[in-house]
PDB file with one MODEL, atoms N, CA, C and O in Angstrom:
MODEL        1
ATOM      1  N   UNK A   1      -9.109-198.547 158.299  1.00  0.00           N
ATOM      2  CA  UNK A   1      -8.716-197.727 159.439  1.00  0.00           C
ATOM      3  C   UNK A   1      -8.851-196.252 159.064  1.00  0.00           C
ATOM      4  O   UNK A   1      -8.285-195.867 158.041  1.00  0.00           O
ATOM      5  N   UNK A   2      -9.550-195.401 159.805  1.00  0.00           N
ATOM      6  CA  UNK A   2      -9.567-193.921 159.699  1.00  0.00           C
ATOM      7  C   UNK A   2      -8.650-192.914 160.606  1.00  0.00           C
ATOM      8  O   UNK A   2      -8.627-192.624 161.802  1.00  0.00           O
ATOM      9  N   UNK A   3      -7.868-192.503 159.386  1.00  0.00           N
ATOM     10  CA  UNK A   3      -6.986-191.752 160.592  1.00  0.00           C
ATOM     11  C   UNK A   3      -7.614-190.273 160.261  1.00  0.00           C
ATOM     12  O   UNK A   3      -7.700-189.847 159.109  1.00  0.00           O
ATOM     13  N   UNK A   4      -8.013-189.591 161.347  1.00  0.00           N
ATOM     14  CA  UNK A   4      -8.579-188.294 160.820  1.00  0.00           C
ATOM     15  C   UNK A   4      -7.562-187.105 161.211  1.00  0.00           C
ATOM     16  O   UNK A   4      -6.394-187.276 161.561  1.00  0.00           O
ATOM     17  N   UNK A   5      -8.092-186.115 161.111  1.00  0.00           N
ATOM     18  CA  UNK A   5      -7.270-185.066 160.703  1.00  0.00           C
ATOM     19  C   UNK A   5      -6.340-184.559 162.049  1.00  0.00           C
ATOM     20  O   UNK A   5      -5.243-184.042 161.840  1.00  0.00           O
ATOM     21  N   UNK A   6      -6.783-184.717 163.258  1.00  0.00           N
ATOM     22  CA  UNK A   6      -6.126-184.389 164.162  1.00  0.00           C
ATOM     23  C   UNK A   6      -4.881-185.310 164.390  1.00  0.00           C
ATOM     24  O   UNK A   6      -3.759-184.966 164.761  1.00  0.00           O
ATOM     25  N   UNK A   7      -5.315-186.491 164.099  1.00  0.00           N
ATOM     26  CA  UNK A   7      -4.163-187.809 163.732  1.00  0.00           C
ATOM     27  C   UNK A   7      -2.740-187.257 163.322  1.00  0.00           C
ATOM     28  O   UNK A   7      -1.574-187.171 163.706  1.00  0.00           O
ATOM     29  N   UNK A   8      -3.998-186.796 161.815  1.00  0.00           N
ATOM     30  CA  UNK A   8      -2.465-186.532 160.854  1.00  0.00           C
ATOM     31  C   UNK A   8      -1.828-185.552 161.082  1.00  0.00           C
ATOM     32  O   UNK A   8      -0.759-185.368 160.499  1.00  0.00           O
ATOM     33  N   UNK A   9      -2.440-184.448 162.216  1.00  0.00           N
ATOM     34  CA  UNK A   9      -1.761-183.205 162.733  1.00  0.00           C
ATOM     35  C   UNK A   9      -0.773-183.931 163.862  1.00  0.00           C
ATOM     36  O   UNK A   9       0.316-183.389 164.054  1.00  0.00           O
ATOM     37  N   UNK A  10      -0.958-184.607 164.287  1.00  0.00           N
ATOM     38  CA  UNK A  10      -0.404-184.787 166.103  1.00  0.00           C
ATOM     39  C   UNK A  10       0.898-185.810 165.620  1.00  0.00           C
ATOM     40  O   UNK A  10       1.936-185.860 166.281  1.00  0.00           O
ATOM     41  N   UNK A  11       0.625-186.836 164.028  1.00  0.00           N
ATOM     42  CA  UNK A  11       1.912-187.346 163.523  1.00  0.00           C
ATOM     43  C   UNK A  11       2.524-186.497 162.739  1.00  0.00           C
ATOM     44  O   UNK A  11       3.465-187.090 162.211  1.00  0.00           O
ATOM     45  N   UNK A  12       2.461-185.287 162.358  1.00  0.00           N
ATOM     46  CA  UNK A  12       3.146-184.123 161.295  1.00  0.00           C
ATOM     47  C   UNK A  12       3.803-183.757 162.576  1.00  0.00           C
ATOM     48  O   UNK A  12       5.017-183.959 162.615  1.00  0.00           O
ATOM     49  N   UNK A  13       3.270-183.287 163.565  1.00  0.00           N
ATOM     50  CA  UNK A  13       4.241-182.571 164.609  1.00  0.00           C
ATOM     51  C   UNK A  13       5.570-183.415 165.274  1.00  0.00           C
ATOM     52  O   UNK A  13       6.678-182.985 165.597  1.00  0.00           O
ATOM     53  N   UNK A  14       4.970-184.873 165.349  1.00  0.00           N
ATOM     54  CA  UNK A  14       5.432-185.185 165.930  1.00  0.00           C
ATOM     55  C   UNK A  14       7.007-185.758 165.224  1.00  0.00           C
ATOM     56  O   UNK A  14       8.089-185.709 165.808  1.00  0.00           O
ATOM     57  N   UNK A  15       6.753-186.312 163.780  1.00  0.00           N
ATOM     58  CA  UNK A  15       7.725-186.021 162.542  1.00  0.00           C
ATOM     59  C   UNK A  15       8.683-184.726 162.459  1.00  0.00           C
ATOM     60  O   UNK A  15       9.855-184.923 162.136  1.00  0.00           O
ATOM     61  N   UNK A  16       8.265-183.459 162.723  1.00  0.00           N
ATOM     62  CA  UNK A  16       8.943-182.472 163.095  1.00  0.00           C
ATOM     63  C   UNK A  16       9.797-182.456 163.899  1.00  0.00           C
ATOM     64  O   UNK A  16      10.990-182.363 163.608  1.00  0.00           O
ATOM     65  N   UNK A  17       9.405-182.533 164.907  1.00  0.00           N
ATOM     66  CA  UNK A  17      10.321-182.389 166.273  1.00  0.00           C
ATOM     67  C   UNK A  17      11.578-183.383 166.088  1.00  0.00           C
ATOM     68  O   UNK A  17      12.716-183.170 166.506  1.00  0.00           O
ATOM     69  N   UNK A  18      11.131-184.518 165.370  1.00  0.00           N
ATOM     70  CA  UNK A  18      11.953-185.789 165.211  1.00  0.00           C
ATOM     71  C   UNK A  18      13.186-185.092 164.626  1.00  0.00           C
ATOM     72  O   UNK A  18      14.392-185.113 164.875  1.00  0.00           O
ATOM     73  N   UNK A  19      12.415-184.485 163.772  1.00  0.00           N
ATOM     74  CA  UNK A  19      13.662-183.769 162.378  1.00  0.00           C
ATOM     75  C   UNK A  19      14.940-183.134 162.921  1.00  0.00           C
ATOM     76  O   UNK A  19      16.146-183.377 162.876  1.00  0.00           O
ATOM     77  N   UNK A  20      13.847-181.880 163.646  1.00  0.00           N
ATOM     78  CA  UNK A  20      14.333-180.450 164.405  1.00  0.00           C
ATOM     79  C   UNK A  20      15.464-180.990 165.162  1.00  0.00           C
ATOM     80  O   UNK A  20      16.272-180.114 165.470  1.00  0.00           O
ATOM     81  N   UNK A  21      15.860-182.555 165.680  1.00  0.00           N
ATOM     82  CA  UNK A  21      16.070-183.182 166.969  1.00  0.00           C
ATOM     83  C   UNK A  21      17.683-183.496 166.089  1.00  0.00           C
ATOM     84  O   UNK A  21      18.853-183.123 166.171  1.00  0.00           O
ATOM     85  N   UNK A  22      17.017-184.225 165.425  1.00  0.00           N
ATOM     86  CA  UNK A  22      18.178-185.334 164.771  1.00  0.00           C
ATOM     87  C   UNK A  22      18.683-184.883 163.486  1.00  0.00           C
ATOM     88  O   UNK A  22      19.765-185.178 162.979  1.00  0.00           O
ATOM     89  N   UNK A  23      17.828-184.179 163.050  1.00  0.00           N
ATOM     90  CA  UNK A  23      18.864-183.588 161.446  1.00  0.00           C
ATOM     91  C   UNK A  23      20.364-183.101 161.328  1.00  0.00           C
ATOM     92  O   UNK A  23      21.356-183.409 160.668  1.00  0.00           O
ATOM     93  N   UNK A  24      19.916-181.894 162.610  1.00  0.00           N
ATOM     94  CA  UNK A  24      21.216-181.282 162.873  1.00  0.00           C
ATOM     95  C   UNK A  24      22.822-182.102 163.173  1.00  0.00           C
ATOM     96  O   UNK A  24      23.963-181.806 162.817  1.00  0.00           O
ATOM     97  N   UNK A  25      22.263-183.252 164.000  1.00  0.00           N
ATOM     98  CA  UNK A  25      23.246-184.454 164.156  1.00  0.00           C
ATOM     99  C   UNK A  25      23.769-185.077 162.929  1.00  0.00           C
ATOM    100  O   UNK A  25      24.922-185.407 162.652  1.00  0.00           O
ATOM    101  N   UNK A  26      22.640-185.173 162.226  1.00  0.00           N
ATOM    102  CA  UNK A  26      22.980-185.797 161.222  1.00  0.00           C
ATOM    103  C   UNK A  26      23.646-185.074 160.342  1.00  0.00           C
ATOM    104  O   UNK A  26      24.542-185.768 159.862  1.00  0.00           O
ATOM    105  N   UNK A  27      23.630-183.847 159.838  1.00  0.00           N
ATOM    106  CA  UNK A  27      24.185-182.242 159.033  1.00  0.00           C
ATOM    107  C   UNK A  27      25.611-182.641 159.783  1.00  0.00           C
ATOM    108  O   UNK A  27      26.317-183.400 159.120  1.00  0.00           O
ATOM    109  N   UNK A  28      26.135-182.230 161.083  1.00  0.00           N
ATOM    110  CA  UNK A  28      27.602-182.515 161.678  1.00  0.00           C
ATOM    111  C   UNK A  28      28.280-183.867 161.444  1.00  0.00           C
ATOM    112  O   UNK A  28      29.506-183.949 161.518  1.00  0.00           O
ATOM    113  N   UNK A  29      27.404-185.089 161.123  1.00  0.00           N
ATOM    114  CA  UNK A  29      28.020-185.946 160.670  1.00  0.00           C
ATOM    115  C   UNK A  29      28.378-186.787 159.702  1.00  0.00           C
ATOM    116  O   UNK A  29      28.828-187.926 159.582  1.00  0.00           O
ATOM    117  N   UNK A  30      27.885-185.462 158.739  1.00  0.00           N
ATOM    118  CA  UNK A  30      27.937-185.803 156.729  1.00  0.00           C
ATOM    119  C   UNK A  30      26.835-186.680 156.811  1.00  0.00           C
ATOM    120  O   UNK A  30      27.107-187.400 155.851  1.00  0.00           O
ATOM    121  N   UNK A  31      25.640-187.199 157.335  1.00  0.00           N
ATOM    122  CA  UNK A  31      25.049-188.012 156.527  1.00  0.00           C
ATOM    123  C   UNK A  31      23.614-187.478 156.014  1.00  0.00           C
ATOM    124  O   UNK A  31      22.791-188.071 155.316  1.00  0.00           O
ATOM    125  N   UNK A  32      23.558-186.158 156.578  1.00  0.00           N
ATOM    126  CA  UNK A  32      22.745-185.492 155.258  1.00  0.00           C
ATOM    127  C   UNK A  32      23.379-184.112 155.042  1.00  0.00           C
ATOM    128  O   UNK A  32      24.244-183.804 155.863  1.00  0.00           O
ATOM    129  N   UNK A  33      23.100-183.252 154.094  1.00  0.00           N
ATOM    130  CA  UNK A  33      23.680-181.872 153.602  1.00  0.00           C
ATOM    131  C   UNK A  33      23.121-180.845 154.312  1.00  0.00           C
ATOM    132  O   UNK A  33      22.037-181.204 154.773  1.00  0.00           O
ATOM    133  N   UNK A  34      23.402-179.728 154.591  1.00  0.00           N
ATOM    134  CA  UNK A  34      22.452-178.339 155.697  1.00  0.00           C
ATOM    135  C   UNK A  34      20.827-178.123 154.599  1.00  0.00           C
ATOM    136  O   UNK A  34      19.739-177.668 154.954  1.00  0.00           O
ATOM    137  N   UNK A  35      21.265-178.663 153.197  1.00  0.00           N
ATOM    138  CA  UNK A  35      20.163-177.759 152.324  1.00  0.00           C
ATOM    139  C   UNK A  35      19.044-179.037 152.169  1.00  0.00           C
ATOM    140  O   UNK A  35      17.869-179.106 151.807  1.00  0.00           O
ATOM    141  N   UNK A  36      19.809-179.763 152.526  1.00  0.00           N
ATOM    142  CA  UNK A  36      18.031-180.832 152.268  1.00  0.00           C
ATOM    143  C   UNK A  36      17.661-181.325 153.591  1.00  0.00           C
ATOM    144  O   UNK A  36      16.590-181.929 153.521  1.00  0.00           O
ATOM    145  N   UNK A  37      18.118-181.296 154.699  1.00  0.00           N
ATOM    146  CA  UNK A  37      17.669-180.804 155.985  1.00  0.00           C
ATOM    147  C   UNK A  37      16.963-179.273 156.309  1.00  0.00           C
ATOM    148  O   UNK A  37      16.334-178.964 157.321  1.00  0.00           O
ATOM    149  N   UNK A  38      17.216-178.573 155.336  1.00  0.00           N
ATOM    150  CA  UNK A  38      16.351-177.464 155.650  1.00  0.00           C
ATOM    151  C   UNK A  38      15.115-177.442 154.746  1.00  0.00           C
ATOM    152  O   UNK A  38      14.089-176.833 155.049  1.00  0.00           O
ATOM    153  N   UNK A  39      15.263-178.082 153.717  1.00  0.00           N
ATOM    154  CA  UNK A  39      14.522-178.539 152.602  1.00  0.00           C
ATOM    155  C   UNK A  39      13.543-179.161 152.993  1.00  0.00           C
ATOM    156  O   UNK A  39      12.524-178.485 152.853  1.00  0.00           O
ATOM    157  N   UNK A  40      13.288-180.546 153.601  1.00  0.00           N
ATOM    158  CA  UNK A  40      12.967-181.286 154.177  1.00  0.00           C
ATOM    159  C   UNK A  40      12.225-180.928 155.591  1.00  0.00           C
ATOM    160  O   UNK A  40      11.071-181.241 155.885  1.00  0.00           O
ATOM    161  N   UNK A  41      12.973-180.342 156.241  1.00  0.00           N
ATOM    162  CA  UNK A  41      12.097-179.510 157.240  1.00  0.00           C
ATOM    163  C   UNK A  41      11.139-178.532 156.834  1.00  0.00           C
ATOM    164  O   UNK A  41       9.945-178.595 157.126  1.00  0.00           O
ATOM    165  N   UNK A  42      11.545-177.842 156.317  1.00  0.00           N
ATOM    166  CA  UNK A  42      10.456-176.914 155.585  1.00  0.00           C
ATOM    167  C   UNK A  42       9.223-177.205 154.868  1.00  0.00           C
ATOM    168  O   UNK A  42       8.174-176.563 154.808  1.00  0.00           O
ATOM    169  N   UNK A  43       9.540-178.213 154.383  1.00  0.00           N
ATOM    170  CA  UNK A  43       8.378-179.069 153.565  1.00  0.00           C
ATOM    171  C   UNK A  43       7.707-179.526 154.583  1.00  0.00           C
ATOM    172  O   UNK A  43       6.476-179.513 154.573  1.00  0.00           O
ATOM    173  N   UNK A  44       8.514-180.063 155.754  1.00  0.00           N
ATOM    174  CA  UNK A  44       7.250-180.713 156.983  1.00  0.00           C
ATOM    175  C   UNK A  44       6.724-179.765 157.494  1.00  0.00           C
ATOM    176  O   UNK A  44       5.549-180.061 157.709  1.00  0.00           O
ATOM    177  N   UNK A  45       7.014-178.459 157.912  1.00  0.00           N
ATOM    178  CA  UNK A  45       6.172-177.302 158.340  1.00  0.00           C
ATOM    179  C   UNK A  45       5.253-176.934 157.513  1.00  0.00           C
ATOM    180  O   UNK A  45       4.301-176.261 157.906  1.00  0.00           O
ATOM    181  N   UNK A  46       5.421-177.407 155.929  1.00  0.00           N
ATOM    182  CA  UNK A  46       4.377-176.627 155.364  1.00  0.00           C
ATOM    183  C   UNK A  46       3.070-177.404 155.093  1.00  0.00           C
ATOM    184  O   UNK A  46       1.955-177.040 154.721  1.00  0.00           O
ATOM    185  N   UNK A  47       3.522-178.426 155.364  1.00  0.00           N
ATOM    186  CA  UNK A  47       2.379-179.920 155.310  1.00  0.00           C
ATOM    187  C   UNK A  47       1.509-179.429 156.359  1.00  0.00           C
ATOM    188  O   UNK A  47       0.307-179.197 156.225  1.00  0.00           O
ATOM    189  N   UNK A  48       2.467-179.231 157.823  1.00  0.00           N
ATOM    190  CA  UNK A  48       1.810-179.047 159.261  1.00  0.00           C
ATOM    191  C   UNK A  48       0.618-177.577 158.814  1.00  0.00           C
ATOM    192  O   UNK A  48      -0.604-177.521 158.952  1.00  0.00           O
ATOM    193  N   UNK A  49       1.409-176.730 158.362  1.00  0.00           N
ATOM    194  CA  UNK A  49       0.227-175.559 157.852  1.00  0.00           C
ATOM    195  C   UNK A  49      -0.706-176.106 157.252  1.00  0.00           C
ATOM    196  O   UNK A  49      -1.722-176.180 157.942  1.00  0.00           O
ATOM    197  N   UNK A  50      -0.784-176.493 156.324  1.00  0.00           N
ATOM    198  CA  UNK A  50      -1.921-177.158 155.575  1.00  0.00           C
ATOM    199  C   UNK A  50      -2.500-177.682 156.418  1.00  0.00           C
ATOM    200  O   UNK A  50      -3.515-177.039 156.685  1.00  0.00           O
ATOM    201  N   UNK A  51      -2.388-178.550 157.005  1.00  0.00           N
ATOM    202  CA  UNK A  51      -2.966-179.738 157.559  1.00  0.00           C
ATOM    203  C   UNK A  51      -4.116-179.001 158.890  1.00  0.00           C
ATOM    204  O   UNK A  51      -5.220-179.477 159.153  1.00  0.00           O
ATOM    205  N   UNK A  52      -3.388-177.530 159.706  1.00  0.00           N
ATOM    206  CA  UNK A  52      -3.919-177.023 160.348  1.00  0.00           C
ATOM    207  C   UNK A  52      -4.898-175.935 159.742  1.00  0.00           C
ATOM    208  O   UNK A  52      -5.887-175.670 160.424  1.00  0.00           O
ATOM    209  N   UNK A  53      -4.719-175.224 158.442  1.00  0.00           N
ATOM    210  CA  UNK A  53      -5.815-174.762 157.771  1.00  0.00           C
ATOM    211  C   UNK A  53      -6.715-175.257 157.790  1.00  0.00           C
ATOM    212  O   UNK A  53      -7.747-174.813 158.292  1.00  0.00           O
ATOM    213  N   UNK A  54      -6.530-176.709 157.046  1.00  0.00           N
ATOM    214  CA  UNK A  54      -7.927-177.401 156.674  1.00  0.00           C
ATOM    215  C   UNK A  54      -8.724-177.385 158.340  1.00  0.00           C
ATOM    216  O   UNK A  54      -9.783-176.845 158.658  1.00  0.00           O
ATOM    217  N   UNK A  55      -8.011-177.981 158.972  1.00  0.00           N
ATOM    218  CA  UNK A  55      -8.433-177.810 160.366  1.00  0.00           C
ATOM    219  C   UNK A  55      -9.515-176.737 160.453  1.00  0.00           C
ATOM    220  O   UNK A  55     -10.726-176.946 160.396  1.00  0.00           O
ATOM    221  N   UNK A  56      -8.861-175.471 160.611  1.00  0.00           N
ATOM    222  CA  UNK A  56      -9.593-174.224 160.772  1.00  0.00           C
ATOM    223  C   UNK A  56     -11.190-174.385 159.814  1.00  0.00           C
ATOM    224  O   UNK A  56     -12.272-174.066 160.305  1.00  0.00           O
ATOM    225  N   UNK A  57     -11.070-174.785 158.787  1.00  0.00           N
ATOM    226  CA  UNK A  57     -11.785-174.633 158.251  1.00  0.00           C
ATOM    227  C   UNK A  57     -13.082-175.462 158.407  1.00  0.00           C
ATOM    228  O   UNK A  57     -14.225-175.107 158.119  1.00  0.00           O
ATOM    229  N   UNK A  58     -12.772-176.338 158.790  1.00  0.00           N
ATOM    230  CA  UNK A  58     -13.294-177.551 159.062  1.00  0.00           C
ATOM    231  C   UNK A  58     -14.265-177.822 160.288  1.00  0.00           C
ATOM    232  O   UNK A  58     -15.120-178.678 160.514  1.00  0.00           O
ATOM    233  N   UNK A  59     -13.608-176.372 161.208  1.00  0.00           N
ATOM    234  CA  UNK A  59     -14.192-176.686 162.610  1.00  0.00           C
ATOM    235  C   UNK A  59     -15.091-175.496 162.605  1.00  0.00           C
ATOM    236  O   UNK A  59     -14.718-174.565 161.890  1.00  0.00           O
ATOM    237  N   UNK A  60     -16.310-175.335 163.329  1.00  0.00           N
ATOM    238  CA  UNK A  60     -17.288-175.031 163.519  1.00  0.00           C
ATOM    239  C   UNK A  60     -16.967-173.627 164.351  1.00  0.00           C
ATOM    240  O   UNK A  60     -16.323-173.654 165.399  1.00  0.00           O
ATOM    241  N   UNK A  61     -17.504-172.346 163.749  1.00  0.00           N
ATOM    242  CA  UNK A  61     -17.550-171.144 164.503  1.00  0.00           C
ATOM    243  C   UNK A  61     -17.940-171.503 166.126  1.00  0.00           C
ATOM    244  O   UNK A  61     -19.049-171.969 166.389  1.00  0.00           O
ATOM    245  N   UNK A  62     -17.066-171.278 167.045  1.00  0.00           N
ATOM    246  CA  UNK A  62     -17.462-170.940 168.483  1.00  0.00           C
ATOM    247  C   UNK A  62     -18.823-169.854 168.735  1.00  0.00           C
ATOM    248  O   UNK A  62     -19.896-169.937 169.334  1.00  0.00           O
ATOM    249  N   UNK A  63     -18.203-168.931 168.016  1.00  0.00           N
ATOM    250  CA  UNK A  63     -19.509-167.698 168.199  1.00  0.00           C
ATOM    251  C   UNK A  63     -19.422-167.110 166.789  1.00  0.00           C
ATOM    252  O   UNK A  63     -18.466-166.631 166.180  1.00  0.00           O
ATOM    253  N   UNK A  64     -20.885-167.314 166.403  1.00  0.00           N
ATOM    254  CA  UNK A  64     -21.131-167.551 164.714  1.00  0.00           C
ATOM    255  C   UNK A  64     -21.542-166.027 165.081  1.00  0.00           C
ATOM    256  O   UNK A  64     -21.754-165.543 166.193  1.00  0.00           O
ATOM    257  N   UNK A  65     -21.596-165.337 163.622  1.00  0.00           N
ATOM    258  CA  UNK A  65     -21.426-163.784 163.893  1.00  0.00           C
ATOM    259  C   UNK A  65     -23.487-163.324 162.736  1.00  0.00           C
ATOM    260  O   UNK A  65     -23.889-162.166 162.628  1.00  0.00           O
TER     261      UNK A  65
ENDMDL
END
């Protein structure tokens, strides 16, 4: 199975939002800490960067100079 790169962008985001959604719930109800919910989030934003670099890079000048 090929999951290609827009895949793995559209499940990074969508992992995010999950986080952004439910962490905080979870932080108010002791079952995770504020610092590895921010930890953890942060790490998924920085995946999502990556993941959209390569993107950039990957995709073909609109108007080649």
């Amino acid at each position: 199975m090929n999951v290609t790169l827009q895949d793995q962008i559209a499940e990074v985001k969508r992992e995010l939002a999950l986080r952004e959604r439910k962490y905080p719930e979870w932080v108010t109800s002791g079952r995770m800490k504020r610092e590895q919910a921010a930890r953890q989030i942060n790490a998924m934003k920085a995946v999502l960067n990556t993941l959209e670099q390569q993107d950039a890079i990957n995709r073909p000048e609109l108007f080649p100079r």
